[in-house]
C-alpha positions in Angstrom: 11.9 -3.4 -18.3 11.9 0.0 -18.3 12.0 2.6 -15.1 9.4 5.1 -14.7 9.9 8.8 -13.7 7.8 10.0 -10.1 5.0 11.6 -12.1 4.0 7.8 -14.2 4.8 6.0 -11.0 1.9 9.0 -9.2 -0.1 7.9 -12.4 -0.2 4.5 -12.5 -0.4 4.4 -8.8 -3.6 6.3 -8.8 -5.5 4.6 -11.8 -8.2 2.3 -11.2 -8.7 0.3 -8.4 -5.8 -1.6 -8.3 -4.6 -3.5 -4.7 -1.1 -3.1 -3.3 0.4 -6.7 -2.3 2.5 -5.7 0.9 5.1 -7.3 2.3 5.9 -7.3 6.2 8.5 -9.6 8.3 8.0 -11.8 10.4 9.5 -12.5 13.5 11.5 -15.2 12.1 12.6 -13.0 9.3 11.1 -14.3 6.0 8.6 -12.1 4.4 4.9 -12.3 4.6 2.8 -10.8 1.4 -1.1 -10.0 1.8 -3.6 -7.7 -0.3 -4.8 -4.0 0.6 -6.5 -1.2 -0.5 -4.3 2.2 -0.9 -3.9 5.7 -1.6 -1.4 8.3 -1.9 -1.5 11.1 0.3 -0.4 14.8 -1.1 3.4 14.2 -0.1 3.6 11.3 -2.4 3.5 8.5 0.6 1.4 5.6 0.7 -1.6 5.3 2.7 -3.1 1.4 3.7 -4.8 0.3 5.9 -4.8 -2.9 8.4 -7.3 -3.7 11.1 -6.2 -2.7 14.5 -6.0 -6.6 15.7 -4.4 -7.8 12.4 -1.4 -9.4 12.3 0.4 -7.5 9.7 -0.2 -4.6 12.6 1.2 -6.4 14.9 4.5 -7.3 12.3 4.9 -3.7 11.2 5.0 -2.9 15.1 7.9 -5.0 15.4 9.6 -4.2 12.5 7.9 -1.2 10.1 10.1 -2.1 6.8 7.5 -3.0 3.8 7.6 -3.1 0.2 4.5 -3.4 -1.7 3.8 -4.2 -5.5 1.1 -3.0 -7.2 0.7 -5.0 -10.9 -1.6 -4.1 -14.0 -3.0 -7.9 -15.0 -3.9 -6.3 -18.4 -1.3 -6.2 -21.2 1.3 -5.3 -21.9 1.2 -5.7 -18.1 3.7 -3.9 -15.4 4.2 -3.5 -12.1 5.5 -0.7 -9.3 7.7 -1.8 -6.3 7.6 0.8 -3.2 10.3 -0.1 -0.4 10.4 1.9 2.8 9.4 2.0 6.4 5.6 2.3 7.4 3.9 4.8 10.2 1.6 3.4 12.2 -1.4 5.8 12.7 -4.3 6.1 14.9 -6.9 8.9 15.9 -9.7 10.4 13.5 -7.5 10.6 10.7 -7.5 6.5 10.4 -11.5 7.0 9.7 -10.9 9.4 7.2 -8.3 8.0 5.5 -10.3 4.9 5.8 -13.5 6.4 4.0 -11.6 7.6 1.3 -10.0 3.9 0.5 -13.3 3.0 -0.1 -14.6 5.7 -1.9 -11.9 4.9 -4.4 -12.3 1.3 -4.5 -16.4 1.3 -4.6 -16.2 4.4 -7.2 -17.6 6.7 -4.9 
């Protein structure tokens, strides 16, 4: 496997319309993967988004460390791994970081 420099991570990251698998913990301590959407805003952090009652809300709350993976299913296949500590956000910015998720993903 080889590593990737920032600007094929940014890349690879921003082609298609591929979903992040994120990974939260739960109270007990084992991990807890699920599917979202994503972007990345222009300081090179990663934007997701949860539903305000969710319970991966509710974990990062409690404790913010993540990691998600984002995978290409087509060959030669590959994958990028993000570890770090997620920001919860609320306020008009959610909406418009929300309409631009879906812009992406519904190639608008």
């Amino acid at each position: 496997m080889r590593l990737l420099s920032d600007s094929e991570v940014e890349a690879f990251l921003l082609e298609g319309t591929r979903t992040a698998k994120l990974s939260v913990v739960r109270k007990d301590g084992s991990p807890f993967v699920t599917p979202v959407w994503f972007l990345l805003d222009d300081d090179g952090s990663v934007v997701f988004e949860t539903e305000r009652n969710i319970v991966e809300r509710a974990r990062l709350a409690r404790d913010p460390r993540v990691s998600l993976c984002v995978e290409d299913d087509r060959p030669p296949f590959g994958f990028v791994r993000l570890d770090g500590v997620a920001e919860i956000s609320e306020g008009p910015e959610v909406l418009a970081w929300t309409t631009r998720i879906a812009a992406r993903l519904h190639g608008s």
